[in-house]
C-alpha positions as CSV (number, residue, x, y, z in Angstrom):
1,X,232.4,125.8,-73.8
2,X,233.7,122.7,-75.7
3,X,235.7,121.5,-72.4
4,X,232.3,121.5,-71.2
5,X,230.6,119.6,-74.4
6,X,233.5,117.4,-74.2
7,X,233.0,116.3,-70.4
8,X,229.4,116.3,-70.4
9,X,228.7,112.5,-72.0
10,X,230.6,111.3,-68.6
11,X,229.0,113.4,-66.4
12,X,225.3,111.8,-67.8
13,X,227.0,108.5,-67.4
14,X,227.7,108.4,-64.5
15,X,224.1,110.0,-63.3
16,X,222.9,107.2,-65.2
17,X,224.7,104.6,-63.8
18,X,224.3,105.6,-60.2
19,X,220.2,106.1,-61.1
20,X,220.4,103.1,-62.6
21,X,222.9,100.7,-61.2
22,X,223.2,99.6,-65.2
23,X,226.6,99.6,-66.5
24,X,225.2,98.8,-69.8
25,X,222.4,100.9,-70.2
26,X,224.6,104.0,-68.7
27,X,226.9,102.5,-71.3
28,X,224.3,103.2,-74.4
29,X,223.6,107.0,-72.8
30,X,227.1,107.2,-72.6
31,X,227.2,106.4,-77.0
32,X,223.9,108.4,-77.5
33,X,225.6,111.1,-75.5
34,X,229.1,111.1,-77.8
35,X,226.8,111.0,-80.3
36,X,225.1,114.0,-79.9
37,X,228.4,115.5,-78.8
38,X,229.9,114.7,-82.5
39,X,226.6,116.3,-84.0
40,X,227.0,119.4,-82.0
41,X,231.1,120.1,-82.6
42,X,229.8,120.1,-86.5
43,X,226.9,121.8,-86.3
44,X,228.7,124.6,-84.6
45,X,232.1,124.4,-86.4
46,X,231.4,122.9,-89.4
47,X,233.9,120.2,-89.0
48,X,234.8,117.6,-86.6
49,X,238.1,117.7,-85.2
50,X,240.6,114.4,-85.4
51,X,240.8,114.4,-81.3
52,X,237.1,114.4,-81.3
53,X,236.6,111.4,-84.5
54,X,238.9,109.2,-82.4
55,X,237.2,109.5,-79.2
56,X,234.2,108.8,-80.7
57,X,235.4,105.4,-82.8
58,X,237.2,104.1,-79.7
59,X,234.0,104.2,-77.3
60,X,231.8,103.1,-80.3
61,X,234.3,99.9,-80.5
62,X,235.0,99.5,-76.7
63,X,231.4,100.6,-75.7
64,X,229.7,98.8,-78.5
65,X,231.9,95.8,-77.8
66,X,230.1,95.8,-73.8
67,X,226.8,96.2,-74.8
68,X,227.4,93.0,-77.4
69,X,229.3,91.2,-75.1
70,X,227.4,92.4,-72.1
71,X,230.6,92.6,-70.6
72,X,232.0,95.7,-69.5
73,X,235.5,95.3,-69.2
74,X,235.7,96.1,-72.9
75,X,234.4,99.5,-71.5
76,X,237.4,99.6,-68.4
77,X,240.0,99.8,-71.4
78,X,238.2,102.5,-73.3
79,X,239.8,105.0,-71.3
80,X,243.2,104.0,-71.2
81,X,243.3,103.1,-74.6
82,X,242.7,106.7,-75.3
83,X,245.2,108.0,-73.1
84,X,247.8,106.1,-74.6
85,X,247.1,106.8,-77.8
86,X,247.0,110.6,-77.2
87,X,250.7,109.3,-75.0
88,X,251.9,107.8,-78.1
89,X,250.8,110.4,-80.7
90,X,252.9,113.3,-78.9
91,X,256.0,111.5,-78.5
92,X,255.6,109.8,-82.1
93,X,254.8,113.6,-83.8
94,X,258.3,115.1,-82.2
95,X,260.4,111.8,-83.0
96,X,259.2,110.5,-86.5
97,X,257.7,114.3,-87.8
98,X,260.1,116.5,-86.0
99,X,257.5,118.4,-84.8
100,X,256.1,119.3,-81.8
101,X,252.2,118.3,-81.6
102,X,251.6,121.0,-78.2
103,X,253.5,123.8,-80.3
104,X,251.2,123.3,-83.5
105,X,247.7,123.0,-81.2
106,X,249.0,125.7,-78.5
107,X,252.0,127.6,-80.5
108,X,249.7,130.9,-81.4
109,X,248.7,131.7,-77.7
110,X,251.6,130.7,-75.9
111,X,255.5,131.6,-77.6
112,X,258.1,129.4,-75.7
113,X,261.3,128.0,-77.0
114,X,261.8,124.2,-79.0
115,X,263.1,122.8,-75.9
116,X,260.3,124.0,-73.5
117,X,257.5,122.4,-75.7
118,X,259.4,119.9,-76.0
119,X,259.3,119.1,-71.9
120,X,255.9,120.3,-72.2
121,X,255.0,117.3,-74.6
122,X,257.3,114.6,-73.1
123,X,255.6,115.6,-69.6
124,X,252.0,115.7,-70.9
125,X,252.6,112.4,-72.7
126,X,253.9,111.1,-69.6
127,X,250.6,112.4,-67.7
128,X,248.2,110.4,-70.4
129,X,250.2,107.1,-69.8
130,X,249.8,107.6,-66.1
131,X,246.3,108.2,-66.3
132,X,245.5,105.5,-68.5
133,X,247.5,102.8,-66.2
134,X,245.8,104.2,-63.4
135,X,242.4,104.1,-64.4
136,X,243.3,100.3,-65.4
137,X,244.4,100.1,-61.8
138,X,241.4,101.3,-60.5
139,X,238.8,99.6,-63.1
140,X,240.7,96.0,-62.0
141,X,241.0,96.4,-57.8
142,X,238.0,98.8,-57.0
143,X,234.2,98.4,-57.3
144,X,232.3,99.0,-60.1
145,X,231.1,102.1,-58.2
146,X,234.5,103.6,-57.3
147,X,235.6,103.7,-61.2
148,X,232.5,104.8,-62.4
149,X,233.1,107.6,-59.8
150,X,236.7,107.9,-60.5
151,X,235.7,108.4,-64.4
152,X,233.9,111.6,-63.3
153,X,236.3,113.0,-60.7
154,X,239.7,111.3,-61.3
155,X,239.7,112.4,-65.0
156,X,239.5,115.9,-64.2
157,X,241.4,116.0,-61.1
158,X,244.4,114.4,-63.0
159,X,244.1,117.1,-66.1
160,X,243.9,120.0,-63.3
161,X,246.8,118.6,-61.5
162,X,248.7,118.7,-64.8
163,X,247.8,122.0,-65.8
164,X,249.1,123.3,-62.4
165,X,252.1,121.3,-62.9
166,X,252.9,122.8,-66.5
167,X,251.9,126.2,-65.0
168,X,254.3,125.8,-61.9
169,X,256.8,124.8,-64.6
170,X,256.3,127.7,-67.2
171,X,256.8,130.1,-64.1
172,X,260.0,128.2,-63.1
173,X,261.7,128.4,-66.0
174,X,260.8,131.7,-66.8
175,X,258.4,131.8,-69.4
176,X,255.0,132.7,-66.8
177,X,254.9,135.6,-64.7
178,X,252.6,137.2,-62.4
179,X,250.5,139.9,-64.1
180,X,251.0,143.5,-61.7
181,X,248.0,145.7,-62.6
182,X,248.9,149.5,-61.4
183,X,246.9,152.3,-61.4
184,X,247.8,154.3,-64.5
185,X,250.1,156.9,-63.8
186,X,249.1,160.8,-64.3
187,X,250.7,163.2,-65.8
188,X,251.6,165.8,-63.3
């Protein structure tokens, strides 16, 4: 449900930027929408998680700086900013903390060793840096209307893709199997 909550301000984005060919206007839904999105997370858990805060101040400052500046390249780095800060943040975590930020969000469902969550982390930041230099790519050789289309798809295909990958990884190494369901046996 809050991968859903979460995705939903770019999903009326980009309906709003396609309805309206407006990059600014779809850029105030886009705030209203984050808005609402930050209202909700507390109403519902009483708090507002630090992932969720910084989302929100980055697109206020990117996406308040386009509708200011009626420019909307401020809004083209929004993204990648906040890829590479969720890049730096899980390398900086294990190296100046000697922690392990995937471990501490992830630790209680999944049980692997320090030096799996440790690829884990080095891999996903690795996968927010890529993503945040490619949307850049995109946002600076492509239309206005392939990165606004890329924000809807690209985003998720890229998470997907790395979930698969850290799936396929877990099972090479060991630490995923396939689940057998049998019938249960009877005594005789």
């Amino acid at each position: 449900m809050k991968q859903i909550l979460e995705y939903l301000p770019i999903i009326i984005f980009t309906i709003t930027y396609f309805y309206t060919r407006d990059i600014f206007f779809a850029t105030l839904i886009l705030l209203i929408g984050l808005f609402i999105q930050v209202c909700f997370e507390y109403f519902i858990e009483k708090k507002v998680s630090k992932k969720t805060k910084m989302i929100f101040g980055i697109s206020l400052l990117f996406g308040g700086s386009t509708l200011f500046f009626r420019n909307e390249e401020f809004l083209f780095w929004r993204p990648t900013v906040i890829n590479w800060i969720f890049s730096v943040t899980l390398l900086s975590v294990d190296f100046f903390r000697g922690k392990n930020l995937l471990k501490m969000i992830m630790g209680k469902t999944i049980i692997l060793p320090d030096n799996v969550w440790r690829r884990l982390s080095r891999g996903w930041s690795l996968g927010f840096f890529i993503s945040g230099l490619l949307n850049i790519i995109i946002a600076y050789n492509f239309t206005l209307d392939i990165w606004v289309s890329y924000k809807l798809f690209g985003g998720f295909l890229i998470t997907l893709t790395y979930i698969v990958i850290m799936m396929i990884f877990l099972w090479r190494v060991g630490y995923l199997s396939l689940i057998h369901i049998s019938e249960p046996t009877r005594p005789l």
